[in-house]
SENU-835656 format. One line per field, with one value per residue (C-alpha): residue number from 1; x, y, z. Coordinates in steps of 0.5 Angstrom, whole numbers. Layout:
BEGIN
torkol NUM/...
xx X/...
yy Y/...
zz Z/...
This chain:
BEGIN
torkol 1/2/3/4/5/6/7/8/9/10/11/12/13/14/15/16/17/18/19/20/21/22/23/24/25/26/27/28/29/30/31/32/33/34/35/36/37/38/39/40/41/42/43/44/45/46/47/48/49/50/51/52/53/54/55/56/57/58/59/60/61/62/63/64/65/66/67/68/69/70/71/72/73/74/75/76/77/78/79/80/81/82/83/84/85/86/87/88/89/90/91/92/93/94/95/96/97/98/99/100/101/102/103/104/105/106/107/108/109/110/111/112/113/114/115/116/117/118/119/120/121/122/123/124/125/126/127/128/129/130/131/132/133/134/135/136/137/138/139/140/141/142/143/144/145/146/147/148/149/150/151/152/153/154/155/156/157/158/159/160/161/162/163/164/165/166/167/168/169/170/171/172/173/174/175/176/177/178/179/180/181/182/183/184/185/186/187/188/189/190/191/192/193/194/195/196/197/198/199/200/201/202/203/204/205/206/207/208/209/210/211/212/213/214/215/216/217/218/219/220/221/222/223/224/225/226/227/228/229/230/231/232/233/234/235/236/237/238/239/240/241/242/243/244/245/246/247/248/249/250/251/252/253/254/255/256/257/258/259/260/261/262/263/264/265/266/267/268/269/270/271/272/273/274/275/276/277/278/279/280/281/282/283/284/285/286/287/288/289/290/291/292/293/294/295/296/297/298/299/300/301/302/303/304/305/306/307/308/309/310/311/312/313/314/315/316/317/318/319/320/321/322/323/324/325/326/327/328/329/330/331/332/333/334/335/336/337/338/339/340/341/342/343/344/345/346/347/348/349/350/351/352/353/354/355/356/357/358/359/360/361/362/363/364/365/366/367/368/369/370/371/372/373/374/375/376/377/378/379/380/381/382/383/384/385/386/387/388/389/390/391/392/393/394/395/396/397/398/399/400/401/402/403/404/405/406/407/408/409/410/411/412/413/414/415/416/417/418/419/420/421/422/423/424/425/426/427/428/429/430/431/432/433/434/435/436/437/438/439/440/441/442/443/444/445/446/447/448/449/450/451/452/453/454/455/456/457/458/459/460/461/462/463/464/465/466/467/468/469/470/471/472/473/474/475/476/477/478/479/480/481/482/483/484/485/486/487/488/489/490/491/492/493/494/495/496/497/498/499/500/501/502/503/504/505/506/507/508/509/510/511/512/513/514/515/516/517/518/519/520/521/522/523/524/525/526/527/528/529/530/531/532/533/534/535/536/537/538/539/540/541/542/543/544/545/546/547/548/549
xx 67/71/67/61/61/64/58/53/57/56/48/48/52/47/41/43/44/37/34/37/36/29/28/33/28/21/22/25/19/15/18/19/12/9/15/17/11/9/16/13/6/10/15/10/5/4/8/2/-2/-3/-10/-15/-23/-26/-31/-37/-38/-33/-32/-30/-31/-26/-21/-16/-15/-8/-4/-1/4/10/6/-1/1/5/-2/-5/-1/-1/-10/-9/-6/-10/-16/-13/-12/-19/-23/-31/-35/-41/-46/-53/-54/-50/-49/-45/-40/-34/-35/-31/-34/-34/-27/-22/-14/-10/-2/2/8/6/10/8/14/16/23/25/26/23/16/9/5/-3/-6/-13/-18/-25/-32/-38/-44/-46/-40/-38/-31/-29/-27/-23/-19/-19/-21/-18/-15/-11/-7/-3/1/1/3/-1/2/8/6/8/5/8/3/3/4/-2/0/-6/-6/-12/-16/-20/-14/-9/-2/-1/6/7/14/16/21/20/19/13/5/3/-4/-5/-11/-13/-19/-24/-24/-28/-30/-27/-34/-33/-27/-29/-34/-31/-25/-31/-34/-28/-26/-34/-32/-32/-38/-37/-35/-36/-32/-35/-30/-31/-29/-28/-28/-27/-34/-37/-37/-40/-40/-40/-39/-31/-28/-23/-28/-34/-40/-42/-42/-43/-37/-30/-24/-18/-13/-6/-1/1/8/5/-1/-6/-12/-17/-24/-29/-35/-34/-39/-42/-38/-33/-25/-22/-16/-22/-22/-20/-23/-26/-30/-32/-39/-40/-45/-47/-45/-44/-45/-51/-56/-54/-47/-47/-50/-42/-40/-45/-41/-42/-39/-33/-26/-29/-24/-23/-18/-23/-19/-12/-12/-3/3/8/15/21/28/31/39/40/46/46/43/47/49/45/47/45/38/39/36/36/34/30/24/22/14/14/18/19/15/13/16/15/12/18/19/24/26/27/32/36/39/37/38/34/33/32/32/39/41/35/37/44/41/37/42/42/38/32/26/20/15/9/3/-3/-6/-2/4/3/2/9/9/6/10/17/17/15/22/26/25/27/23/18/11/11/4/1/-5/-9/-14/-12/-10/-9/-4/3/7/14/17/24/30/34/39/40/38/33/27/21/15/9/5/-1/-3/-6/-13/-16/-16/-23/-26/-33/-28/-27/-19/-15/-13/-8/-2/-2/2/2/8/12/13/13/20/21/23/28/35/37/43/47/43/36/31/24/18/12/5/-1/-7/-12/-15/-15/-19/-26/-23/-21/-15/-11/-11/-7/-3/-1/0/5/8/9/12/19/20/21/24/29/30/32/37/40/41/43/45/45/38/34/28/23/17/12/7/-1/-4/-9/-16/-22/-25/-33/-33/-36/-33/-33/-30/-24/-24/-17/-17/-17/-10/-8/-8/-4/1/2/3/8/12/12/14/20/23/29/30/34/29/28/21/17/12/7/2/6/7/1/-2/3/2/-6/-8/-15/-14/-12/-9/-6/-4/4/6/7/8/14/16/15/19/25/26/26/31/35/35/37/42
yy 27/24/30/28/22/23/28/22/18/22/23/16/16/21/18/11/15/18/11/7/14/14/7/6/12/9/3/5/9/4/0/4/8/8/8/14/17/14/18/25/26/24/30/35/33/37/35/30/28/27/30/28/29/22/22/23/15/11/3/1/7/8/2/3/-4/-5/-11/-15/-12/-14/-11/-14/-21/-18/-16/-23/-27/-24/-23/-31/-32/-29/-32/-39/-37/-34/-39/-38/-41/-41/-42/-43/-42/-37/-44/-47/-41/-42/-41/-37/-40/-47/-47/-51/-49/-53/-52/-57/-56/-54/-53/-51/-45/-43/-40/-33/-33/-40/-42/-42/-47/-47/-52/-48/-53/-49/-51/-48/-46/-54/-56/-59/-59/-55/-58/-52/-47/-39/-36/-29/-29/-24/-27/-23/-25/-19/-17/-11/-9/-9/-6/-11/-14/-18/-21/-29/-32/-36/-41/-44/-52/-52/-56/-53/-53/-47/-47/-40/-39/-34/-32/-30/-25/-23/-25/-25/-27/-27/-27/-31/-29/-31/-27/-29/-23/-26/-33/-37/-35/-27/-28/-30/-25/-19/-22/-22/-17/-12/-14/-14/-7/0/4/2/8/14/21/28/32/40/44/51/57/64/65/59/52/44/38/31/25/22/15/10/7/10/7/13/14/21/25/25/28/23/24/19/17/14/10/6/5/10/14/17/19/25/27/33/39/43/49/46/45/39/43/46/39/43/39/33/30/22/19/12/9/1/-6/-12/-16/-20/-20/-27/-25/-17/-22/-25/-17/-15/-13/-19/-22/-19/-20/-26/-28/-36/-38/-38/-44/-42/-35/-34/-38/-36/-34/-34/-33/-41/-38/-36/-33/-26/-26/-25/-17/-17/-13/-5/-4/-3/-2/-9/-13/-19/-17/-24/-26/-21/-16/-14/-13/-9/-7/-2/2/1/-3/-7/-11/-18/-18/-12/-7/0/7/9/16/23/30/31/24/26/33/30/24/29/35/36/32/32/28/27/23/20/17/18/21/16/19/26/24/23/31/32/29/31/38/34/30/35/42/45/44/49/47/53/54/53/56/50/46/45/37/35/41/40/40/42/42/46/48/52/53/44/45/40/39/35/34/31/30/26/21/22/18/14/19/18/22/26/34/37/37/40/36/42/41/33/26/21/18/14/21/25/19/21/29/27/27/24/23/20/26/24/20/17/14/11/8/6/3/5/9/3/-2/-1/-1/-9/-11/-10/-2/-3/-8/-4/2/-1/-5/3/5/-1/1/9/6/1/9/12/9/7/14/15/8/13/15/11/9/6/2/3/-2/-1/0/-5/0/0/-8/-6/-1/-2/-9/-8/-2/-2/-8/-11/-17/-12/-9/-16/-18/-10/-14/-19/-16/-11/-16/-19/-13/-11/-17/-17/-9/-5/-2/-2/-4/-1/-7/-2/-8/-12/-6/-4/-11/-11/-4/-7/0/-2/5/7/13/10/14/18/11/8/14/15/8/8/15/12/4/11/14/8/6/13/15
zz -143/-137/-132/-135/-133/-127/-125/-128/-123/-117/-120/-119/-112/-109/-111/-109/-103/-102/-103/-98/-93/-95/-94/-88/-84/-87/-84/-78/-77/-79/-73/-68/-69/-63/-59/-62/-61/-54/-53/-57/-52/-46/-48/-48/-45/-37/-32/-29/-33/-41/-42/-48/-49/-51/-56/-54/-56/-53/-55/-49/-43/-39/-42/-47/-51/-52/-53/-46/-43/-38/-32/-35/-35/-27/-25/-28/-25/-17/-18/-20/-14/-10/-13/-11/-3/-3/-7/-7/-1/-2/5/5/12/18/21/16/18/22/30/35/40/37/35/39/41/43/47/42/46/54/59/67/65/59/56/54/46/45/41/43/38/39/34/32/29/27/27/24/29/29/32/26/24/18/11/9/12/9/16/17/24/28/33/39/45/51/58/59/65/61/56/51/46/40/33/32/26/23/19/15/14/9/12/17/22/24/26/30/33/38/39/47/47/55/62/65/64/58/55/49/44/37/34/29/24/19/17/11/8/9/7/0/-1/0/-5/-10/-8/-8/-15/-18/-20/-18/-16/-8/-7/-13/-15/-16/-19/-18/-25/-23/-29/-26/-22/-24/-22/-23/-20/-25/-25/-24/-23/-24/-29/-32/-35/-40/-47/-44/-47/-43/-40/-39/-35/-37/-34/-40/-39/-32/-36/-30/-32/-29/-33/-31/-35/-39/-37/-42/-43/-39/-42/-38/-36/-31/-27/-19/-14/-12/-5/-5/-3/-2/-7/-8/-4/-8/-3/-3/4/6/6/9/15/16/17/23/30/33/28/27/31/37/41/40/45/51/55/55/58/59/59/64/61/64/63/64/66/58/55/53/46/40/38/32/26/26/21/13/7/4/10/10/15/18/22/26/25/32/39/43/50/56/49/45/39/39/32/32/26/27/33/33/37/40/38/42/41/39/36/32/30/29/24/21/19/12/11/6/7/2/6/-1/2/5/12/16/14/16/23/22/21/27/31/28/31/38/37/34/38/32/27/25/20/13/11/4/0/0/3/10/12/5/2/1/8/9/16/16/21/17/21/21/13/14/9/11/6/5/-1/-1/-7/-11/-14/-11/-5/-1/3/4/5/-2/-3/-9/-15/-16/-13/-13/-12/-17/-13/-18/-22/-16/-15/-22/-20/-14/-16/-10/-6/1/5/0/5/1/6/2/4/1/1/6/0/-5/-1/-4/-10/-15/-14/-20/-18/-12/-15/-21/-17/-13/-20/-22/-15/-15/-22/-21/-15/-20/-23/-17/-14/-21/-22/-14/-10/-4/-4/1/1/6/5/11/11/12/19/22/23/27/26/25/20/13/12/5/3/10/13/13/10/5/8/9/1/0/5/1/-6/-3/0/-6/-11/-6/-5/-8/-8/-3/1/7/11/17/19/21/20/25/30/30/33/38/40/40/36/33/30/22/26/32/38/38/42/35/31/35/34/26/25/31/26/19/24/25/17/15/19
């Protein structure tokens, strides 16, 4: 009798159990559903991309609904800013715009001689073709102070007043003659109309995706966005929220996706506003009566050591200058770097260099640096394969990768052997003999704002993981280059490279990185060029030296 209870009992027992288990895994389920299940499709999805076929009769092509995230209320704050520095300024006329020639500079603190190390101030008050004064600022100026025959050269900071007026400040880091320069890159208005234009949407510059099955292959349509109901590959890099979409050919899988070139499309500027870009309106010189100042040295001191360059600096406006062709950094002391200290610095080191063409100059000038280094060629499409420089000797390792959508160029590339560059940060172990340099930015400019901002957003978080795992890893940001002023405002203009300036300062403000100011070096070097000249390049790869070693 009392085994019989027992055994009810324990009947009891059990099944009270089941019931708070069942329960206890319905709702933790029912919680937890979609994180459970976002966590399965990144388990088994490819190394890259997750890989769906849309329906033929999307709701909303090309833009997944989901609640706002964290990085989507980021992104909407930064494109709030942004709005509010370029407002929209409407003109009826090109005389109503600001006038290179019309403008006036003033000297606010002149002097027959001034001293090394001390501040230039010109006050710049911009007036339209009439000669009328301005009501607004929002102009988009360059400005430089230069001794040529020193090969020197150092940016101005630009400091807008709102009000039509300008503070640019030069810094005087060396003896001589100086010529001073403020160039009118862009009116206010032109300003406000590529912010609009670039961020009207995403047919400036169109995809075309090869797929490839055995001896046959097709050509279709592909982007960032598409506007089809057609049926669809999705390419997902679902934890940061990036897709890339093509229209699926007819017996065609998605995983056929092997090539791509790129074409420009459409503008979305208006006749009136494409005027604003004509060359003879791009990059004017607006300082005509102050031609240089004379600086000398007024029995200074020796200057103070600085402390040597490290991850984690502030770097201030400007970051450095250049002189007799070197580039000397106003916020810390670097060597300068030679074949043997560069081979001493690089030995057993591994060094992944992420990014876009500018970056693989730096593979090109290595070898001529360190004599030892040797290029191992890949199956690939000539420039944009993946590149490895070895010296096994040295145990040395250098390799670039480019990045992957948007890339534009009108040569067919592979989409293979690609670089979504968080996840490419995400396969690095990492370790005190670990180097990372990135750049972006070039490729997103013809693109809406919120491409670039959400790319750089995915980048510090797989950086954030990085240096969580291995606080010995170091990781360099290089800055965008200037680039040639006349060509194709819209899609390349560097007022474009200006905002990706601001928004990635702004997302790596507080992170242990460190920061090549190629934006800066590139106006000081007064290289106009999105490749400049092995003179830059060897500055650039000299500051990565001093930061690593």
């Amino acid at each position: 009798m009392s085994c019989s209870v027992m055994t009810q009992k324990g009947l009891m027992v059990l099944v009270v159990l089941s019931f708070l288990m069942v329960s206890w895994i319905f709702l933790a389920t029912s919680s937890e559903s979609t994180k459970a299940w976002s966590t399965v499709k990144l388990h088994f999805s490819s190394p890259q991309w997750e890989t769906l076929v849309r329906p033929s009769v999307p709701t909303a092509p090309g833009s997944p609904v989901r609640s706002p995230t964290e990085t989507e209320l980021r992104i909407k704050g930064l494109v709030e800013r942004l709005d509010r520095l370029f407002p929209p300024r409407p003109f009826s006329h090109l005389n109503a715009t600001t006038s290179a020639a019309q403008s006036r500079a003033t000297i606010l603190n002149p002097r027959g001689t001034h001293c090394r190390g001390e501040q230039l101030h010109v006050l710049l008050e911009a007036r339209d073709h009439l000669g009328r004064r301005k009501e607004y600022g929002g102009d988009f100026l360059r400005a430089r102070l230069a001794s040529p025959g020193l090969k020197a050269g150092v940016a101005g900071r630009v400091t807008d007043l709102q009000n039509s007026s300008y503070l640019v400040s030069f810094s005087l880091p060396w003896q001589g003659r100086a010529w001073l320069s403020v160039r009118l890159v862009h009116p206010s208005e032109g300003a406000s109309a590529l912010w609009r234009a670039r961020n009207r949407g995403y047919d400036k510059i169109t995809f075309q995706g090869q797929f490839v099955n055995g001896s046959r292959h097709v050509f279709t349509e592909c982007g960032l966005r598409l506007n089809s109901t057609a049926e669809l590959c999705e390419y997902l890099e679902a934890r940061d929220q990036e897709a890339f979409y093509c229209v699926k050919p007819p017996h065609f899988p998605c995983d056929a996706f092997a090539n791509m070139f790129t074409k420009n499309h459409m503008s979305y500027l208006t006749v009136q506003e494409q005027s604003l870009f004509q060359r003879s309106n791009v990059g004017v010189e607006m300082i005509n009566g102050l031609k240089y100042v004379d600086v000398s040295r007024c029995n200074q001191t020796e200057e103070t050591q600085k402390e040597r360059c490290r991850t984690g600096m502030q770097v201030p406006v400007p970051g450095g200058y250049a002189l007799q062709g070197r580039w000397t950094p106003t916020f810390c002391s670097q060597t300068q770097f030679d074949t043997a200290k560069a081979t001493a610095c690089l030995k057993g080191k591994l060094v992944y260099l992420l990014g876009d063409s500018t970056l693989r100059q730096w593979v090109d000038y290595f070898p001529k640096l360190v004599k030892t280094l040797k290029l191992l060629g890949f199956h690939g499409n000539g420039v944009f394969q993946h590149h490895l420089l070895m010296d096994a000797e040295n145990d040395i390792q250098i390799h670039w990768k480019r990045h992957t959508y948007p890339f534009v160029t009108v040569r067919l590339y592979s989409m293979i052997d690609v670089a979504y560059i968080p996840r490419e940060i995400d396969r690095i172990p990492g370790d005190r003999n670990t180097a990372v340099a990135i750049t972006l930015g070039q490729h997103f400019r013809a693109f809406p704002v919120e491409v670039f901002a959400r790319r750089v957003l995915a980048i510090r978080r797989a950086v954030e993981r990085l240096l969580l795992r291995s606080p010995g890893t170091k990781v360099i940001l290089k800055t965008e280059n200037v680039r040639e002023m006349h060509l194709d405002a819209e899609r390349f203009s560097d007022f474009h490279g200006h905002v990706h300036l601001l928004i990635l300062k702004d997302v790596f403000k507080d992170l242990d990185v460190g920061l090549i100011d190629a934006w800066d070096m590139t106006i000081a070097f007064d290289a106009n060029n999105l490749h400049p000249p092995n003179t830059v390049v060897a500055n650039q790869v000299n500051l990565f030296l001093n930061y690593i070693c």
